[in-house]
C-alpha positions in Angstrom: 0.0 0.0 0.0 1.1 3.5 -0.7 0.8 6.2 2.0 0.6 9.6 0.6 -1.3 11.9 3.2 -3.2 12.1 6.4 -5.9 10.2 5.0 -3.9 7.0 3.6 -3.1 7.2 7.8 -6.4 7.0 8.8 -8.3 4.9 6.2 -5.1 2.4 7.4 -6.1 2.6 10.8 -9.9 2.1 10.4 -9.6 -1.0 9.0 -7.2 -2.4 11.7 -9.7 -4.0 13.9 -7.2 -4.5 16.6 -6.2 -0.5 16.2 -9.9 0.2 16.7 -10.7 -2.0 19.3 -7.7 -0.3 21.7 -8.9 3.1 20.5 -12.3 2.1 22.2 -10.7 0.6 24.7 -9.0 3.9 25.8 -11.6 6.1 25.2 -13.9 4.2 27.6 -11.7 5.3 30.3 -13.5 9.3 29.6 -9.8 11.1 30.2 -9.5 14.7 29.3 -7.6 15.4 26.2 -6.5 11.7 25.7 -4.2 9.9 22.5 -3.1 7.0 21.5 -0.2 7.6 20.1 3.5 7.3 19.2 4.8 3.4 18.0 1.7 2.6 18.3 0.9 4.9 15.2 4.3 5.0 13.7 5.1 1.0 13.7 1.9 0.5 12.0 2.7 3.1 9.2 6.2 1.4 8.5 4.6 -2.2 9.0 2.7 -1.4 6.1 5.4 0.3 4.2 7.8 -2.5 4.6 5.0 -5.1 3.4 5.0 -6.9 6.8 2.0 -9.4 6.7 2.6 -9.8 10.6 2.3 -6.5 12.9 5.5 -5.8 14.7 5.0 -6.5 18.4 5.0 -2.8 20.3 6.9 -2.5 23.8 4.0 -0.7 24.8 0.7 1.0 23.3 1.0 4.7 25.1 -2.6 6.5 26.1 -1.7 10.3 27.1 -4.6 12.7 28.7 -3.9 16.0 30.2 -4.9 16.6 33.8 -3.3 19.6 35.4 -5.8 19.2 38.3 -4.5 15.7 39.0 -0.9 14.8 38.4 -0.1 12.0 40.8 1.3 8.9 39.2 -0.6 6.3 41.5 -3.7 7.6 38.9 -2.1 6.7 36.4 -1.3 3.1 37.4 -5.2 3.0 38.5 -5.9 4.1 35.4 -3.3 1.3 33.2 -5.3 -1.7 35.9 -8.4 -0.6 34.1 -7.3 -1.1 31.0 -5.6 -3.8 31.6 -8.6 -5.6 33.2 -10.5 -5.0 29.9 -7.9 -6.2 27.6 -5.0 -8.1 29.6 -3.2 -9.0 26.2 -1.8 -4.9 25.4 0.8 -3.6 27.1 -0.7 -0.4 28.5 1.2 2.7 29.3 -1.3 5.7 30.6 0.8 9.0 31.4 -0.4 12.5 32.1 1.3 15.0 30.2 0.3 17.6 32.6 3.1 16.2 34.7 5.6 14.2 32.2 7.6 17.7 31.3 9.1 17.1 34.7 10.9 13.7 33.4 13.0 15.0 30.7 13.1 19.0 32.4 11.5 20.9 29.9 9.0 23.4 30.2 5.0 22.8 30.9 3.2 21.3 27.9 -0.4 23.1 27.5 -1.9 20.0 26.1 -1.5 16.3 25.0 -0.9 17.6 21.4 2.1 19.9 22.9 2.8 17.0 24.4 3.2 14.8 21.6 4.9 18.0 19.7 7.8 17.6 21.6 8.7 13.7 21.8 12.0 12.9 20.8 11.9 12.4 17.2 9.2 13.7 14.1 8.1 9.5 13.3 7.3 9.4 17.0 5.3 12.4 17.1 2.5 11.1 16.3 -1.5 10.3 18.3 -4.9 9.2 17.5 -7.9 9.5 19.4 -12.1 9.1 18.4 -14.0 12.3 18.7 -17.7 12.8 18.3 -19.6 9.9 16.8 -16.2 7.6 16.5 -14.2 9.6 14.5 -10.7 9.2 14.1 -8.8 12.0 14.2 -5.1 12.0 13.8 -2.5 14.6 15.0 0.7 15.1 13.0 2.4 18.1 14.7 5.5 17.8 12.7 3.5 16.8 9.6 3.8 13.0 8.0 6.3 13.1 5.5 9.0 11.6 7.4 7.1 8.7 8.9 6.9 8.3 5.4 9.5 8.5 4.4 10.7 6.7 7.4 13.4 9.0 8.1 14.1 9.9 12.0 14.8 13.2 12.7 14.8 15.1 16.3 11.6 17.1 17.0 12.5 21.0 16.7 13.2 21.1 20.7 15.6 18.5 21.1 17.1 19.4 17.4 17.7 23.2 19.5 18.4 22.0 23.5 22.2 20.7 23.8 21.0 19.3 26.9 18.6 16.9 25.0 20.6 15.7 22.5 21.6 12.7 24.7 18.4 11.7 25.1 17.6 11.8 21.5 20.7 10.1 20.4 19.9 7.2 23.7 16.9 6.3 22.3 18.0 6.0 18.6 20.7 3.3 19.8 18.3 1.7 21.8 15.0 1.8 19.9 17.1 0.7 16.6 14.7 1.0 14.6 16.5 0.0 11.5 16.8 -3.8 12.8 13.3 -4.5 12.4 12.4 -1.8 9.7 15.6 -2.2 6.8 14.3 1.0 5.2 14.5 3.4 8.0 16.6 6.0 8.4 18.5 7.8 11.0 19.4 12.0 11.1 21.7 12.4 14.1 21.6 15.9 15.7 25.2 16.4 14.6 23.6 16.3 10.9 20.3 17.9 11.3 
């Protein structure tokens, strides 16, 4: 299949029964401002591109809200036992981004989309969530092209903080990416 836009993306992701089902999953937890989002959108997108019949197993599947009124982690370990009890077979991760800027000291995100604007790398920056009536809505901040292209770049903030670069370039030598997808390619902050 050939992904060309936002819509290739979603169409994708509608007729993944399994997608959908954990997207309805997470939603009936009600959490303010809530995504699914970053390998679990982006290994799906290069599954596809790499012709993988068999979907490539995720570390986790990561559901973000944001909950300035209640940032205490024990919530957020409730909130993974509730999902888990309704599916045991994903591996739930539920994080507030209301208190996540704390883990990598940066400054306050004002949403889950601000959130998700400044993960580590442009492929990773990506969420989906079901608005009114079911619909999936997708958020890009960094556009699609190089999930597309399948090129891993920092996100503009850790592309501009020295004192992020080691995280960036950490989680490219561990994540390797390239092991499992042969086409992907990495843009070290040294080249960006």
């Amino acid at each position: 299949m050939i992904i060309k836009n936002e819509r290739d993306i979603i169409q994708l992701v509608q007729e993944d029964t399994w997608m959908m089902d954990i997207l309805q999953t997470a939603k009936t937890l009600q959490l303010p401002d809530w995504w699914v989002c970053a390998g679990f959108v982006r290994s799906k997108i290069w599954d596809v591109l790499h012709g993988f019949s068999d979907r490539t197993p995720l570390p986790d599947v990561d559901v973000v809200y944001f909950d300035p009124n209640c940032c205490d982690e024990v919530v957020e370990k409730e909130l993974e036992k509730k999902l888990f009890s309704i599916n045991p077979h994903v591996p739930w991760s539920v994080k507030n981004e209301a208190r996540m800027h704390l883990i990598n000291n940066m400054p306050p995100f004002t949403s889950s989309v601000d959130a998700i604007a400044n993960f580590p790398e442009t492929v990773t920056s990506l969420g989906l969530t079901l608005g009114e009536n079911n619909q999936l809505i997708l958020t890009a901040p960094h556009g699609i092209q190089d999930v597309i292209d399948m090129t891993v770049r920092p996100t503009p903030y850790y592309l501009q903080s020295k004192d992020h670069e080691e995280i960036y370039e950490g989680r490219v030598m561990k994540k390797n990416w390239s092991k499992t997808w042969h086409q992907v390619k990495v843009i070290h902050i040294q080249e960006a």
